[in-house]
C-alpha positions in Angstrom: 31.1 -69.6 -142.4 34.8 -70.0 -142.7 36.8 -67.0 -144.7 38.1 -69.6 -147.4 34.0 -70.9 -147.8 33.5 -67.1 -148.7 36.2 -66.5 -151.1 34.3 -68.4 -153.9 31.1 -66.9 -152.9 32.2 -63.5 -153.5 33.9 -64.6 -157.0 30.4 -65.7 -158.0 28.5 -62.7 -156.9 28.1 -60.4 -160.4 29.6 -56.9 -160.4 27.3 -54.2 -160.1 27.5 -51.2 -162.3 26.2 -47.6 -161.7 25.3 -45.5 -164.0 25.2 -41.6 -163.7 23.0 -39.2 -164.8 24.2 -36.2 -164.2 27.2 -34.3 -165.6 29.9 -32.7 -163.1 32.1 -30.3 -165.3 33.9 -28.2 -162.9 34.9 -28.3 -158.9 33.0 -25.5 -156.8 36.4 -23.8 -156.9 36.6 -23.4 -160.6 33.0 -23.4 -161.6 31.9 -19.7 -162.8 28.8 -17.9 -160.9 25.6 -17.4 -162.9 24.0 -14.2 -161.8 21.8 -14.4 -164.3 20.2 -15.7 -167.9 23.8 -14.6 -169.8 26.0 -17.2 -167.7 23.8 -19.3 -167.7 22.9 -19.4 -171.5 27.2 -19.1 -171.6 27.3 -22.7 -169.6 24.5 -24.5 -171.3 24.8 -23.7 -175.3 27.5 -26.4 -175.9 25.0 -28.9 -174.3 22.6 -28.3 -176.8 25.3 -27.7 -180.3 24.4 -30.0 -183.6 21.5 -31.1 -182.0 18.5 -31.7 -184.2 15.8 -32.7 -181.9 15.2 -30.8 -178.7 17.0 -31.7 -175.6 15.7 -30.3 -172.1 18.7 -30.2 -169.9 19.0 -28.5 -166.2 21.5 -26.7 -164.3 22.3 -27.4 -160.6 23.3 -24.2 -158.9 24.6 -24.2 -155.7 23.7 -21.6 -153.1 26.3 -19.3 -154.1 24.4 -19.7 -157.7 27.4 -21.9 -159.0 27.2 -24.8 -160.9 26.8 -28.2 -159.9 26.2 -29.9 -162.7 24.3 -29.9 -165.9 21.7 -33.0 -166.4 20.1 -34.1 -169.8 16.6 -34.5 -168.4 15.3 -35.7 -171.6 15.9 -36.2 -175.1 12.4 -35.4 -177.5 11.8 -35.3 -180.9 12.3 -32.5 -183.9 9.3 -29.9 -182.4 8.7 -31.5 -178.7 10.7 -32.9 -175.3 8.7 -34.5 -172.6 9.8 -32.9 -169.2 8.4 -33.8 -165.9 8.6 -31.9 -162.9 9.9 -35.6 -161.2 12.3 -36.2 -164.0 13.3 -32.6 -163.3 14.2 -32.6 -159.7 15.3 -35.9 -159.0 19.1 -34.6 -160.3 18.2 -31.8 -158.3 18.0 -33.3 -154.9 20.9 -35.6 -155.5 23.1 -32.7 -156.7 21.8 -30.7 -153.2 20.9 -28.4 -155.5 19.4 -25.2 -153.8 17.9 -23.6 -157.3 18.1 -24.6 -160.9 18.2 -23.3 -164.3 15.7 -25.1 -167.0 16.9 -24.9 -170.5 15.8 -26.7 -174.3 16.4 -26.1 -177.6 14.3 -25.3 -180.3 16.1 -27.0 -183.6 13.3 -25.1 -186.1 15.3 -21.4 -184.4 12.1 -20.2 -182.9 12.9 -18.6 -179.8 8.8 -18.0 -178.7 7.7 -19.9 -175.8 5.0 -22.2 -176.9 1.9 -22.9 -174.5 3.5 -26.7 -173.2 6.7 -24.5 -172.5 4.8 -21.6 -170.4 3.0 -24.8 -169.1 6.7 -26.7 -168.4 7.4 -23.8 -166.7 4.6 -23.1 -164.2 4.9 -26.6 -163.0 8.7 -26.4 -162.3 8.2 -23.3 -160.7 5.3 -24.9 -158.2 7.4 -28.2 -158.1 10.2 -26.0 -156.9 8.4 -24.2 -154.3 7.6 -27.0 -152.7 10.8 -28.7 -152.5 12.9 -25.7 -151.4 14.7 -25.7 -155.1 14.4 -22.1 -156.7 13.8 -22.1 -160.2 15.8 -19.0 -161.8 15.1 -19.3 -165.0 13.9 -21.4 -168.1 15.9 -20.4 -171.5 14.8 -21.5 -175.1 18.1 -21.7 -176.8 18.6 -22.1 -180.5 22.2 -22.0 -181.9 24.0 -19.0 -180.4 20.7 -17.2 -179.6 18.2 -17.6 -176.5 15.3 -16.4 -175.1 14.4 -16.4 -171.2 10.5 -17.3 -169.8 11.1 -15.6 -166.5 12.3 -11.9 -168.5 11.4 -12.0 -172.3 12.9 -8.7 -172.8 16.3 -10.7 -172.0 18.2 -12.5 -175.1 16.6 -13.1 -178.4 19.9 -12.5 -179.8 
């Protein structure tokens, strides 16, 4: 085909748009280290400020534990999000994420686990096993306080 035959071709040929998923706040140079629940509670509660139903987000950690990114997995109602382990690691992988932190909120200031969250969590943790991605920790988080699943004796205030 001749290059002028083409020209209107390609004029007729829709744009395609991408849409993203994940969140990238901060260059690997920049981004702070999480060593533990602290940093990471410190880089997650604006994610989950004036919200009134619960919002399960991750963290992306790189293999210096730095962040990534930070990915709103899923968006629930006022007592319940439905997570995935799929939903969960598929920002994961395309971040090359080599562990992650889990995170919701509880809107109702509960910090204690419930049985689907314990549940959430063993399945993250077997999900992450399998892939290779490490799964540090999984933090209830209501307003400034936060409670971590993997060491209950950390946060609560």
């Amino acid at each position: 085909m001749a290059p002028t035959k083409l020209i209107p071709l390609l004029q007729a040929t829709p744009p395609r748009i991408r849409l993203v998923t994940v969140e990238q706040r901060w260059t690997i140079a920049e981004a702070p280290r999480v060593s533990g629940p602290y940093e990471a509670r410190n880089v997650l509660i604006p994610y989950f400020e004036g919200k009134d139903r619960e919002h399960f987000v991750v963290l992306h950690l790189d293999s210096a534990h730095r962040p990534i990114s930070v990915e709103v997995v899923s968006v629930g109602s006022l007592n319940q999000s439905i997570v995935h382990p799929r939903e969960v690691f598929k920002g994961a992988l395309l971040a090359n994420a080599q562990a992650i932190i889990a995170a919701h909120n509880h809107p109702s200031g509960n910090l204690d686990p419930s049985d689907a969250d314990r549940r959430a969590f063993d399945q993250l943790t077997s999900a992450g096993e399998l892939l290779g991605i490490k799964v540090l920790d999984f933090l209830i988080v209501s307003g400034p306080r936060f409670r971590s699943l993997v060491d209950p004796s950390v946060g609560g205030e």
